[in-house]
Every structure is written in C-alpha cells, then in structure tokens.
C-alpha positions in Angstrom: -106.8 -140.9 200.6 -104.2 -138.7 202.5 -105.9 -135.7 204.8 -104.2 -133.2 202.4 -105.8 -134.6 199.4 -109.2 -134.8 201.4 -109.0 -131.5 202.3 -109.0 -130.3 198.3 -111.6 -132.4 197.7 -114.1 -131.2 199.9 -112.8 -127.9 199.1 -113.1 -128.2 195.6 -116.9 -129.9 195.7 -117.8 -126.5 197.5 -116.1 -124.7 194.7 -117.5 -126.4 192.0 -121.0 -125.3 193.1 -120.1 -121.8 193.4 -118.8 -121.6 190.1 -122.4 -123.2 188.7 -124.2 -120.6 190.5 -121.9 -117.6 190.1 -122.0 -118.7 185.8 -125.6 -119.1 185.9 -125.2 -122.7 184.0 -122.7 -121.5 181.6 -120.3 -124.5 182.7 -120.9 -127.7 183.5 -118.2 -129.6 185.8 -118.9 -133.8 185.2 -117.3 -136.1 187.8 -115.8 -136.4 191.1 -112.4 -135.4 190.9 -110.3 -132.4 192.6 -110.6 -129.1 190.9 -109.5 -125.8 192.2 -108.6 -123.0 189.5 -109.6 -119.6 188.6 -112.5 -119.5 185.9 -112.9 -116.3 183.2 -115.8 -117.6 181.0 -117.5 -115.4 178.5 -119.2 -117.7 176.5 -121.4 -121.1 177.4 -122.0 -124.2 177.3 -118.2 -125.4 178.5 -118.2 -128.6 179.7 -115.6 -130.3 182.2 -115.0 -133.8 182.9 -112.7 -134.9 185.6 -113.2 -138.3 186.7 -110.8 -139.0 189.2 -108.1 -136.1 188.4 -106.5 -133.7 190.6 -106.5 -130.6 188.9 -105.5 -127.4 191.5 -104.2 -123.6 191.1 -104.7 -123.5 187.5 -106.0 -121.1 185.0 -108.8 -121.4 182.9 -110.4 -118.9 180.2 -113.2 -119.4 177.8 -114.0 -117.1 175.6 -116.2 -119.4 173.2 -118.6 -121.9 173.0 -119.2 -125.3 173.2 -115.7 -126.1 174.8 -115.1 -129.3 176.0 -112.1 -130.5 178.4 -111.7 -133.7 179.1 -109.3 -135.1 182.2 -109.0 -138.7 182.3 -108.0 -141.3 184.3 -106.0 -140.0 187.4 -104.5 -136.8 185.3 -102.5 -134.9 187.7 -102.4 -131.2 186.3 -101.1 -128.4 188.9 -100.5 -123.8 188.2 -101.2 -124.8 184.5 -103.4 -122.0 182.0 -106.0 -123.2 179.6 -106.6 -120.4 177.2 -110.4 -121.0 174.7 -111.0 -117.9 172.3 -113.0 -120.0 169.9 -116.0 -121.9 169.4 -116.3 -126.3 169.3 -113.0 -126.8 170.6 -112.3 -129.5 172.9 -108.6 -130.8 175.1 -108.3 -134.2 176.6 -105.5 -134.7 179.0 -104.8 -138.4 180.0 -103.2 -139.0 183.4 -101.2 -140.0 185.5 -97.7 -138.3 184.9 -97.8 -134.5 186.3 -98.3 -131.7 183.8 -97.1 -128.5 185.5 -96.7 -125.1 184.7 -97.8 -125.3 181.2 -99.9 -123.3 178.9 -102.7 -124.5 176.4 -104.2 -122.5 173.8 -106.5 -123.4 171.3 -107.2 -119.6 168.6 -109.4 -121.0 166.2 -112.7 -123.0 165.8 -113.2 -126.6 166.0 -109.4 -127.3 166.8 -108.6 -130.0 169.4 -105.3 -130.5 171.7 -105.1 -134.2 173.0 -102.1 -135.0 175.3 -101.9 -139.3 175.3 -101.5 -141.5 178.3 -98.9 -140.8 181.0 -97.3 -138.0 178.9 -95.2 -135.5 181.3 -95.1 -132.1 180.8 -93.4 -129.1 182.6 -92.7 -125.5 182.0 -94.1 -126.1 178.1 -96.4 -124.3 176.1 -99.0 -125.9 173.2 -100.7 -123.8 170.7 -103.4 -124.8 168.0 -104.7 -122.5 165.9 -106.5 -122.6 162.2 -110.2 -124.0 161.4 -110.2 -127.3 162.2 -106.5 -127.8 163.2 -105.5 -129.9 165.7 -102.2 -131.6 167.8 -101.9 -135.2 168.9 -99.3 -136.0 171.8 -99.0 -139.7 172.7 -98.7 -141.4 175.3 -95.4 -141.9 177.6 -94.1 -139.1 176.4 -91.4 -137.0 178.5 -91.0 -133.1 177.6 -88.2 -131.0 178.4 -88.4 -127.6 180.2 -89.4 -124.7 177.4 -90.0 -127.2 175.1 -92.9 -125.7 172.7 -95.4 -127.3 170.3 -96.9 -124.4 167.5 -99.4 -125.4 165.0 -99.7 -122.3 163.4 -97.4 -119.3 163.2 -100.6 -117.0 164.5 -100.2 -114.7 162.0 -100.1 -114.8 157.7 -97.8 -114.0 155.5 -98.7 -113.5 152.0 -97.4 -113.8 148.8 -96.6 -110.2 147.3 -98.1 -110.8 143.8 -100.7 -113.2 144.5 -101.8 -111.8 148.2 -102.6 -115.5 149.4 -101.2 -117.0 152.6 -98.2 -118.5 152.3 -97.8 -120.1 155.6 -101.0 -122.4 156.4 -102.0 -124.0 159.2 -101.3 -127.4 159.6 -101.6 -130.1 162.4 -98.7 -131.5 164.7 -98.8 -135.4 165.0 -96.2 -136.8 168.2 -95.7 -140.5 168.5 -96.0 -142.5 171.6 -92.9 -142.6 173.6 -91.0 -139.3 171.9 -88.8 -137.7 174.3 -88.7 -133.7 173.4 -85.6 -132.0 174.6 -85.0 -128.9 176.5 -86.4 -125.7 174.6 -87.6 -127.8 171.1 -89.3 -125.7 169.4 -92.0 -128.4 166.7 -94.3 -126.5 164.6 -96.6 -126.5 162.4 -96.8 -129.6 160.0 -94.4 -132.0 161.7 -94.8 -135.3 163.0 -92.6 -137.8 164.8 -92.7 -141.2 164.8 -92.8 -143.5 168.4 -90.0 -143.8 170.1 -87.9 -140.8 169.0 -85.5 -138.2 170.6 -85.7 -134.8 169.7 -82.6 -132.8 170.6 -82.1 -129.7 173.1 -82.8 -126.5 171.2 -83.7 -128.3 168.1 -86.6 -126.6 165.6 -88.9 -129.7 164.0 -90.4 -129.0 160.8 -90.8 -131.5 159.0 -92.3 -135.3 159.2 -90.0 -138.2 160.7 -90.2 -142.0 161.0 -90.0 -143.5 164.7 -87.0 -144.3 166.4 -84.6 -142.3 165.3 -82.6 -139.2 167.1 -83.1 -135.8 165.3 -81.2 -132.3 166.1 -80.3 -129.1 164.7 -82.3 -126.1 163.3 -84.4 -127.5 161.1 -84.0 -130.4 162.6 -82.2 -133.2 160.9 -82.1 -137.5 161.7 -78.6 -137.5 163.3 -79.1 -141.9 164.0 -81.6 -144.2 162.8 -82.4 -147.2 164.6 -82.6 -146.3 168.1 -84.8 -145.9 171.2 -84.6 -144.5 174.8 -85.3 -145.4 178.1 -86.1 -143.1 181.1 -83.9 -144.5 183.6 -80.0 -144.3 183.6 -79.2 -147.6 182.6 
C-alpha cells in the first residue's frame, strides 16, 4: 500500500462515517475500499458496496430509492458522476481498468447499468432510461473519448393519428472485448457481438454478430471475420 493510497484510505473511512451521520441512515456504504465523492441524496435506502475499489472525486446523486451500486473487485473509478432519479435501480462496475471522467445515468425505475470485467472507459457518457430497461457492457472492453451509449432517446415521439410512442425504449447489449471508437454514438436497441470494432463517429442502431468491423451512420459491417488486439503488433 503506497503512503498516497493510505492517506485516502484513512481519509475516506472518516468520510464514510460522516456521510452516515450527516444522512441519518439513508445510505449505507459496505466494504473497505477508498471512497471520496460528493453525495446529493434525496431519497433512502441506497446502498454502496466497494470491496476493495478506489473510487475518489466523483459525483454521486440519488434522487430515489432503493439504489444499489455495486464496485467490484479492485474497480478503479476517478471525477466520474452517477446521476439516480428513480426508484430499484442498481450499477455494477467491475474493476480493474480505470473509468474516468464519465457520466452514469439511470431516468427510470427498475433499470440497471452493468459495466463487465476490466472494461476502460474515459470521457464517455451512459444513459438508461424506460421501466425496466437496462445496458450490459462486457468485459475487456476499450472506449474511445466521447463515445456514448443511449438506451432511450429521453423523450417520445408519437404517431400523429394514433398518439402512441413511436420510439420505445429498448436495452443496449455490448459483447466482451468490443472496442468503441472515438465519439460512437450506440443507442437504443443495438447489440454487438464479442470481439467487434465499432468505428470513429459511427451511430449503432441496430443488432450485430461478433467479430466483425462496423462504420458509418447507421452503422454498417464494413469486414467480417476479424478481431483486434490492444497492442501495436
């Protein structure tokens, strides 16, 4: 344990107990890891688990109940926002690759954001919303800067003669291993299969098989039959 890292610790156990006292029991914090981040909550009975993360200078804001967040195994999370305006929700973020300076926000009730094992994110923004919707990253996945993941469009459109919604809902499904390219925009209904490379500035709409390389707006299978590696081989 380095001194700088002991130093947050004991810093953040210190916090941890303010925040139970200053919420009256409102949140419960489970487990020993590192947690330093500003708390709005206007509902109860939010529940964090952080086993052995490090989770500092992030943003948190409940405005709900019964919220669950769940960081597992080493996550690494650092000036990220966690935005709750619903009821039974729940977020699991599985370590250890760093997620930075992105935004989570789950609109609706009993929606669910879980980000897979060793998936990097940075500068990104996730969005669930509809009753009962959800997104599922894998794990080892790499995102791009700006890339953005929308399960719902956050407001209705509606047919003119009929007045029903038009533009639903629908959960986002990532694969294990997907690398997502600078400012990809997937929303709403799409799902990509392992191993896959979504293109810079490419809009996903639809659902796609693993390996294979899409781009374009929507976005199209340029190659089939391929896979990446992070290093520059």
């Amino acid at each position: 344990m380095t001194f700088n890292y002991f130093i947050m610790y004991v810093l953040g156990r210190f916090y941890k107990i303010f925040l139970k006292i200053w919420y009256r029991g409102k949140i419960e914090f489970i487990g020993n890891g590192v947690f330093l981040g500003k708390i709005i909550c206007k509902g109860s009975s939010v529940k964090i688990y952080n086993d052995s993360g490090f989770v500092v200078f992030s943003k948190f804001v409940f405005i709900g109940n019964n919220i669950t967040i769940n960081f597992i195994n080493n996550a690494r999370v650092k000036k990220c926002s966690f935005i709750f305006k619903a009821n039974n929700c729940s977020l699991s973020v599985e370590g250890s690759r760093n997620i930075t300076n992105t935004i989570f926000e789950v609109l609706d009730n009993d929606c669910s954001i879980i980000v897979g094992e060793n998936t990097g994110l940075n500068t990104n923004r996730i969005l669930v919303a509809g009753k009962s919707n959800y997104i599922k990253i894998g794990k080892e996945c790499v995102f791009a800067e700006n890339a953005e993941v929308w399960a719902s469009d956050t407001h209705s459109i509606l047919d003119l003669k009929t007045n029903r919604r038009i533009n639903l809902d629908k959960p986002i499904i990532i694969g294990d291993y997907v690398w997502i390219g600078n400012r990809a925009l997937i929303l709403k209904g799409s799902e990509i299969g392992n191993n896959s490379i979504i293109g810079a500035n490419s809009t996903v709409t639809d659902k796609f098989k693993k390996n294979v390389l899409l781009a374009g707006t929507p976005a199209k299978e340029i190659k089939e039959g391929v896979y990446w590696d992070i290093n520059r081989l």
